[in-house]
Structures are given as structure tokens and as C-alpha cells.
C-alpha positions as CSV (number, residue, x, y, z in Angstrom):
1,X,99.0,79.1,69.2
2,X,97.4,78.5,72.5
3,X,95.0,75.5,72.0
4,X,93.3,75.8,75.7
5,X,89.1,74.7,75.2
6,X,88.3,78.5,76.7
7,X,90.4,80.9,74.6
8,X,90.6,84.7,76.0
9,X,90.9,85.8,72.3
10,X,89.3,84.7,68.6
11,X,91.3,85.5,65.6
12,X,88.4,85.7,63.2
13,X,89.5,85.8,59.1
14,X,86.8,85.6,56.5
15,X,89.0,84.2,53.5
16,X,87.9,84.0,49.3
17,X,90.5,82.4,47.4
18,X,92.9,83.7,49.5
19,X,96.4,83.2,47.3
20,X,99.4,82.1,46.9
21,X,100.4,84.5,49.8
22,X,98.2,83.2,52.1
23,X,99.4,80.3,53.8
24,X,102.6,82.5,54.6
25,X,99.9,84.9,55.8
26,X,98.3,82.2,58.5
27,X,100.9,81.0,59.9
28,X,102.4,84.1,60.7
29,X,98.8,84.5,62.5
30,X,99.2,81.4,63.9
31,X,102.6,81.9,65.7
32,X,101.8,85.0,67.2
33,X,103.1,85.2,70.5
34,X,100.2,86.4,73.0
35,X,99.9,86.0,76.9
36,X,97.1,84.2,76.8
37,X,95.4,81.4,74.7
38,X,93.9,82.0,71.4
39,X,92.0,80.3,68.5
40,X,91.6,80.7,64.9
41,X,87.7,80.9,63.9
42,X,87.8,81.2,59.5
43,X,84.3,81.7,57.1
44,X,85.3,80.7,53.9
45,X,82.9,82.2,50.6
46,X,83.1,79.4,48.2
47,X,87.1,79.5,47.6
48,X,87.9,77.3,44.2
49,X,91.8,77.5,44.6
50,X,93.0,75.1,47.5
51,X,92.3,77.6,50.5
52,X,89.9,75.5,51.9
53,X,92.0,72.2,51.4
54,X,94.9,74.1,52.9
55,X,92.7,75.2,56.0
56,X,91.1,72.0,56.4
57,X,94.9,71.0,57.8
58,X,95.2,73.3,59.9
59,X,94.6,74.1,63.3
60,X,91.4,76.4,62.7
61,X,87.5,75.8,63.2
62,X,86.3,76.6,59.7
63,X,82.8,77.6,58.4
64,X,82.0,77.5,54.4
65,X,78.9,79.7,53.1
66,X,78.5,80.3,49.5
67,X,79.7,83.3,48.1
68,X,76.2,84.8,47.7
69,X,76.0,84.9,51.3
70,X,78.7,86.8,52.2
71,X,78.5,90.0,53.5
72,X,81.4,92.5,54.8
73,X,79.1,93.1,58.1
74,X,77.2,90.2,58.6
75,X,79.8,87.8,58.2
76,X,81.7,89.1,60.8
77,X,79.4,89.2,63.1
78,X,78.8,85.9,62.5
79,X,82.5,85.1,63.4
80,X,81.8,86.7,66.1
81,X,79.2,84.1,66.8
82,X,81.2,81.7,66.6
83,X,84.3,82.8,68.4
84,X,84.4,81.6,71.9
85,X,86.9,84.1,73.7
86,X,85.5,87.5,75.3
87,X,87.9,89.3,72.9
88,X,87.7,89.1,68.6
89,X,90.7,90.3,66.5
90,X,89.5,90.7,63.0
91,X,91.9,90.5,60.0
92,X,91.9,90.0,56.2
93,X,93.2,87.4,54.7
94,X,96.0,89.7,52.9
95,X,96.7,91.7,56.3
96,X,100.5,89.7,56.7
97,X,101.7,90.5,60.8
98,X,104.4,92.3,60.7
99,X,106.2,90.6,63.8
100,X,105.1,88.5,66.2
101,X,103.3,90.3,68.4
102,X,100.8,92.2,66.3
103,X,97.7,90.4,68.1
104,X,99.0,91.5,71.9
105,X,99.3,95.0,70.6
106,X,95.8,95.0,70.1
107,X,94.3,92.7,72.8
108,X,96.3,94.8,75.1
109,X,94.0,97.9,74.8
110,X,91.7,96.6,76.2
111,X,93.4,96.7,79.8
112,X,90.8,99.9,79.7
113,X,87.5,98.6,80.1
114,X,86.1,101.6,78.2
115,X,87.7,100.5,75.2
116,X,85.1,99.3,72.6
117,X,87.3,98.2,70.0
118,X,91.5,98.6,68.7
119,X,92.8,98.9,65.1
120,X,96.4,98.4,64.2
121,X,98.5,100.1,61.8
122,X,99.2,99.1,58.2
123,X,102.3,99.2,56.3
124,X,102.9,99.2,52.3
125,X,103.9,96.3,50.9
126,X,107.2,96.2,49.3
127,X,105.9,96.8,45.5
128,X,103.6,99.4,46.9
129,X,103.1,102.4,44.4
130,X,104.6,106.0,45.6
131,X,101.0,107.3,45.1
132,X,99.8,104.6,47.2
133,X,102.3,105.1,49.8
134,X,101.3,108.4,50.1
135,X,97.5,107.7,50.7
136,X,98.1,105.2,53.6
137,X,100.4,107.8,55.0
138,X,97.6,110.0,55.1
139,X,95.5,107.2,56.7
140,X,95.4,107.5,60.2
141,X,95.8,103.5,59.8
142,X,99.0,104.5,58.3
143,X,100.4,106.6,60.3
144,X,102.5,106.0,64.4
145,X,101.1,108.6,67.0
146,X,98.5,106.2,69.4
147,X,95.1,107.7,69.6
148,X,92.3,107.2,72.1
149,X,88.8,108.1,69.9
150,X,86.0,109.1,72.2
151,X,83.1,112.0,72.7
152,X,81.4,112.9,75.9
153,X,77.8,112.7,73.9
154,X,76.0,113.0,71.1
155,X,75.8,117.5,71.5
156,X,80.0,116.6,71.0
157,X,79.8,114.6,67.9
158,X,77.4,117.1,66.2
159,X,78.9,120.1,66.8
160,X,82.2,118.9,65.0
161,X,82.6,119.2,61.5
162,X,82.2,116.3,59.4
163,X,86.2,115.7,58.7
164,X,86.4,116.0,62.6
165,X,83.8,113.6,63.1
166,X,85.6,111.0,60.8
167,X,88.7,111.6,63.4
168,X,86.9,110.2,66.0
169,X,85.3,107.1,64.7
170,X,87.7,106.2,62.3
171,X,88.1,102.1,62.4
172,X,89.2,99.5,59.7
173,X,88.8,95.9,60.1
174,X,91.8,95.0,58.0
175,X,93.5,94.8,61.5
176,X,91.1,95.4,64.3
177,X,90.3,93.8,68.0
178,X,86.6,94.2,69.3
179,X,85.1,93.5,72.8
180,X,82.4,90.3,72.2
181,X,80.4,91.5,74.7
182,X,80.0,95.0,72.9
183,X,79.3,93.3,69.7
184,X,76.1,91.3,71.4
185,X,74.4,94.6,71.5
186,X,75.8,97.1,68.4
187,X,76.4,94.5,65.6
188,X,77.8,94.8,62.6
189,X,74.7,96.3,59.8
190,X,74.9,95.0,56.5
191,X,76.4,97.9,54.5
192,X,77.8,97.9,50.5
193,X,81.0,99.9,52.1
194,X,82.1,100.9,55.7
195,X,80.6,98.2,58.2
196,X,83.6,99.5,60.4
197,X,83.2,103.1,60.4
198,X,78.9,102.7,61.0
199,X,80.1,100.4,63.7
200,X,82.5,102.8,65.8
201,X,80.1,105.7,65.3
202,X,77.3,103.6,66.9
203,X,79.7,102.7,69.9
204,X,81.4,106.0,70.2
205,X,77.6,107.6,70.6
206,X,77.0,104.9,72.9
207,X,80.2,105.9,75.3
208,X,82.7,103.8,74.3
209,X,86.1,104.5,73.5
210,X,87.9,103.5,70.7
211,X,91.9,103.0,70.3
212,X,94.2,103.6,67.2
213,X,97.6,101.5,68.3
214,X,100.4,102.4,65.9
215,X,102.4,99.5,67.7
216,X,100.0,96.5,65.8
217,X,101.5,96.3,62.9
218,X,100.6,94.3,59.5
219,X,101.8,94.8,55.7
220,X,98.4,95.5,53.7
221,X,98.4,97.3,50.3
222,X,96.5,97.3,47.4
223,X,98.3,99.0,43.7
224,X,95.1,99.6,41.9
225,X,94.4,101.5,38.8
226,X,92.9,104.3,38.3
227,X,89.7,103.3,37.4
228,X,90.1,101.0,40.4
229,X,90.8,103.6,43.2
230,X,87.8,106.4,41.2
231,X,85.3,103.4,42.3
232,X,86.7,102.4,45.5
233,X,86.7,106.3,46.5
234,X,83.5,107.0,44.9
235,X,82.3,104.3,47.6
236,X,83.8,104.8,50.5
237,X,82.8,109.0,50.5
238,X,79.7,108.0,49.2
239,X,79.6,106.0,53.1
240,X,81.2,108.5,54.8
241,X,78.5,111.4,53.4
242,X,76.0,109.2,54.7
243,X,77.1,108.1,57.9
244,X,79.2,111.4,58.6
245,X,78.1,114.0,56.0
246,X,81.5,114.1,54.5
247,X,81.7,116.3,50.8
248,X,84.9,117.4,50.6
249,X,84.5,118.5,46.5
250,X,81.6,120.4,45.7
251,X,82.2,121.8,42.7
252,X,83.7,120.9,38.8
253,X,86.6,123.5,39.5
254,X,87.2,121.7,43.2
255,X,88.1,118.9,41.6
256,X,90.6,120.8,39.1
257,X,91.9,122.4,41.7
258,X,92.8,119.6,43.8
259,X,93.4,117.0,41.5
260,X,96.4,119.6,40.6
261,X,97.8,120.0,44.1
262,X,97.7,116.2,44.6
263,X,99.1,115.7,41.2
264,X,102.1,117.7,42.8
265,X,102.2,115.7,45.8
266,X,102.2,113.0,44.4
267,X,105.1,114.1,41.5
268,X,107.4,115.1,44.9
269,X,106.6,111.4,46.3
270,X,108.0,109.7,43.0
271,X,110.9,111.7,43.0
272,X,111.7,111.3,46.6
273,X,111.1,107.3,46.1
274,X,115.3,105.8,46.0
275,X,114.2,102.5,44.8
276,X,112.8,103.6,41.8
277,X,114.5,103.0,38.7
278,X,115.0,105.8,36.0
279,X,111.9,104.1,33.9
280,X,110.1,103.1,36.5
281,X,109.9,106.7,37.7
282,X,109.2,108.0,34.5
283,X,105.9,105.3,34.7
284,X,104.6,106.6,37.9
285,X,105.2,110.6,37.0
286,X,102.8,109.7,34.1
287,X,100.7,108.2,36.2
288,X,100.5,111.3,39.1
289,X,97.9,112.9,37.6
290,X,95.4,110.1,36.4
291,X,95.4,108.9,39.7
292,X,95.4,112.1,41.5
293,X,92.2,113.1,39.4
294,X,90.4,109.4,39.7
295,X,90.5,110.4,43.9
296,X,89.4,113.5,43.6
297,X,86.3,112.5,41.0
298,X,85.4,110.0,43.5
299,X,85.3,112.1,46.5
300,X,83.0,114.6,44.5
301,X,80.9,112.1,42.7
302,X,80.5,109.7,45.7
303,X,78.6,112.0,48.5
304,X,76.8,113.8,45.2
305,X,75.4,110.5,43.9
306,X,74.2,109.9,47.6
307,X,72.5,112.8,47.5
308,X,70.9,112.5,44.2
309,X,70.2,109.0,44.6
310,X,67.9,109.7,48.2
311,X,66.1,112.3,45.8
312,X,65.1,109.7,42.9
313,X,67.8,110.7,39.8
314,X,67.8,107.5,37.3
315,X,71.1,109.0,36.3
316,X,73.0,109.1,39.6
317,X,71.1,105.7,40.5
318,X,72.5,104.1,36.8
319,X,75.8,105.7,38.1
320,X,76.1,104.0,41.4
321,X,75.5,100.9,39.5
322,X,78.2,101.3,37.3
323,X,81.0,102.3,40.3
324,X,79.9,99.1,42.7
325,X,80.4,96.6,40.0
326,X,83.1,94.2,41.3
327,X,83.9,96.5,44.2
């Protein structure tokens, strides 16, 4: 790690009881191999199982708030604060590099100095689920063709259709790079999901480009259940119909429909899976269709309680409630 008192880059990880996995995880981070020097800027949110004590011996400049204070957006930005290089790489604390130069993939975009901000690609984790494998695929986080994100103005953005317009400001801060100086004027808002996405809207508008670099690479995956990934959708559309007017299920027979062409997808990823075992495929075929109709609930509940929520319904508003919790 390069220990110079003026570092050209900040690595910036907001960490909560970060896990076993972790210190694996930072000093992977720590060894990356980058042309210039760097430092390690870390906001811990009241961690209880040793993360601090572990960080407290490394070579990091750490920050504690309590947990109440924590805040996808505003935390960041104030890393960002904090960091002292003209460049911020942003990265969760479960986001493991998958080689050694993950960090000079991304600091190297921004050789263009049109470039806003860089995002890396992700890869499954070995235990990942088929279904789960299949949804990052579809990610363009997940997938390998580099992609320069950018609009000539405003007339541009609006006359694409909403699906289009999340094409060109997607972003994801589980492995991102952002220019410092570009963050002094469009901060991060605080936002209950999608501080990333309302971010590279508001710099895209404002002329910047943006870069998706397949060649930054970490392993970042989460297996959750169903009822985990019906809340996690329901919020994340819920965003993207208010930042981009995303509804991609309108209707009760939408989400039949789909939730039965996904449920095949999905049944065609299992089977194509080698490592599965005869049992363990037999598990996840069960599972196709639960989890293919939890996605496609949440995609038409999320932007519908948005809607109904802006107009006053106690229902929808009770329902929003009910999806957040522990999100």
C-alpha cells in the first residue's frame, strides 16, 4: 500500500460488523498493486464483533459513528470528506478483489477527464445460488463488455424510455471509483435505496460521463430467500420508478406471466449448473418458482406503492413499512 502523506487515491469502506471474511477481505484491499500511492479511509457504525479492534491494527485512518447515524449516502460522502486523494474508490466491506489489480482498473478511467465516476464488475461467490447467478448475469455489474454511459443533454435522457434511461446511469457502489472534485458539487442525497443510481443521473445530466469496466473485478454475492430478494426488489424498483419512472409489471396477470418465464429460466440455469449435486438440484428446482415470483411481486408492488404512497394510501404507506424493515 503506498503510505506517501499526499495519496492520488482514497479507498473508502464503510464497515458494520464486518465478519469472519473480512480481514481476508482488507488485506486483499490493502495489497493492491496500483501506480500510484493510496490510503485506506474506514467509518465504522458501532461494530460489536472485533472489526474495530482488528482495524485499529491496521494501516487505516478510521472514523466510528453510531449506527443511528449511518446513512448509505451521507456516509460516503463523508468518506469522501475525509479522503485526501483527488480520486475515491468506494467498496463494501464483503466486495473481496478478485486480483490484484482491481483498484488500477478503476482509477485508470479516469485518464478521460470527462469521466465522473467507474464501477467494476462483480462476480458470484463460490456458493452462489443458480438463481442468483443468473440475476447478476443480467446485471450490467455482472456482465464483461466495457461501457462508456453518457447523454448530450437533458432533451436525450427524456426522450428514452425508462429501461433505456437505467442503461445510462446505471452505477453500484459495491465497487465504484468517483472524481473528489465532482463529489464537492453533486453529493451523495440521503436516500432509503439507490444513493448510486440518484448520484450518476445527477452527473450524467450535468455532462459527465460515466464508465462500466468489466476488467475491475471483485467476488460479491448475496443467497437470500425469497422473502429476502421480494423486499430488496420491492425497494430498489420502488427507487428506480422514482428516480427513472421504471414499472416494468403493471398488472396481476404481468406478474403470472413473467414469474412463469423466469421460473423457466431459472429451471434451465439449475440444470445447466455441473456442480450441483442430484439433491441439491432437486432443492433449487423447488425453489425456481418462489423466487422467480418474489422478483416479479417486487418489481410490481415496488413502483405501485410509490405511486400510491405520493397520493396518501394508508395501505400502500403500511406496506412500505412492512418491505423496509431490516433492509
Amino acid at each position: 500500500m503506498g503510505g506517501a502523506d499526499q495519496p492520488g487515491v482514497s479507498l473508502f469502506i464503510p464497515t458494520w460488523n464486518a465478519g469472519r471474511e473480512f480481514p481476508g477481505i482488507l488485506e486483499r484491499m490493502l495489497s493492491q498493486k496500483l501506480d500510484r500511492p493510496f490510503e485506506v479511509v474506514v467509518i465504522d457504525s458501532g461494530s460489536t464483533d472485533g472489526t474495530v479492534e482488528l482495524l485499529e491494527r491496521q494501516p487505516v485512518r478510521l472514523e466510528r459513528i453510531p449506527n443511528s447515524e449511518f446513512d448509505h449516502g451521507l456516509t460516503r460522502n463523508r468518506g469522501v470528506e475525509l479522503a485526501r486523494g483527488s480520486l475515491v474508490v468506494f467498496a463494501t466491506q464483503d466486495a473481496r478483489p478478485a486480483d490484484a489489480h482491481w483498484m488500477q482498473r478503476l482509477v485508470d478511467c479516469f485518464e478521460d477527464p470527462e469521466v465522473a465516476g467507474a464501477f467494476g464488475r462483480q462476480l458470484p461467490r463460490d456458493d452462489a445460488t443458480p438463481m442468483v447467478r443468473y440475476r447478476l448475469n443480467a446485471w450490467v455489474a455482472g456482465t464483461e463488455e466495457r461501457v462508456v454511459q453518457r447523454v448530450r443533454d437533458a432533451a436525450e435522457f427524456e426522450a428514452l424510455t425508462p429501461l433505456e434511461r437505467l442503461r445510462v446511469v446505471a452505477f453500484d457502489n459495491v465497487s465504484s471509483a468517483v472524481r473528489k472534485s465532482v463529489m464537492v458539487e453533486h453529493p451523495f442525497k440521503r436516500r432509503k435505496f439507490g444513493e448510486d443510481i440518484d448520484w450518476a443521473k445527477r452527473v450524467i445530466l450535468a455532462g459527465w460521463k460515466l464508465v462500466f469496466e468489466p476488467r475491475s473485478l471483485v467476488v460479491h454475492s448475496h443467497n437470500y430467500s425469497a422473502w429476502r430478494t421480494l423486499k430488496r426488489i420491492y425497494g430498489d424498483h420502488s427507487n428506480l420508478h422514482d428516480l427513472l419512472g421504471v414499472h416494468n409489471i403493471r398488472t396481476w396477470d404481468e406478474v403470472k406471466r413473467f414469474t412463469g418465464e423466469q421460473t423457466a429460466r431459472y429451471l434451465a440455469a439449475v440444470d445447466a449448473d455441473p456442480t450441483l449435486t442430484p439433491f441439491r438440484r432437486l432443492v433449487w428446482r423447488l425453489k425456481a418458482r418462489p423466487h422467480a415470483f418474489a422478483e416479479n411481486l417486487g418489481q410490481y408492488l415496488g413502483p405501485k406503492a410509490a405511486g400510491r404512497i405520493e397520493g396518501g394510501s394508508r395501505l400502500y404507506r403500511l406496506l412500505d413499512r412492512v418491505m423496509r424493515k431490516g433492509v
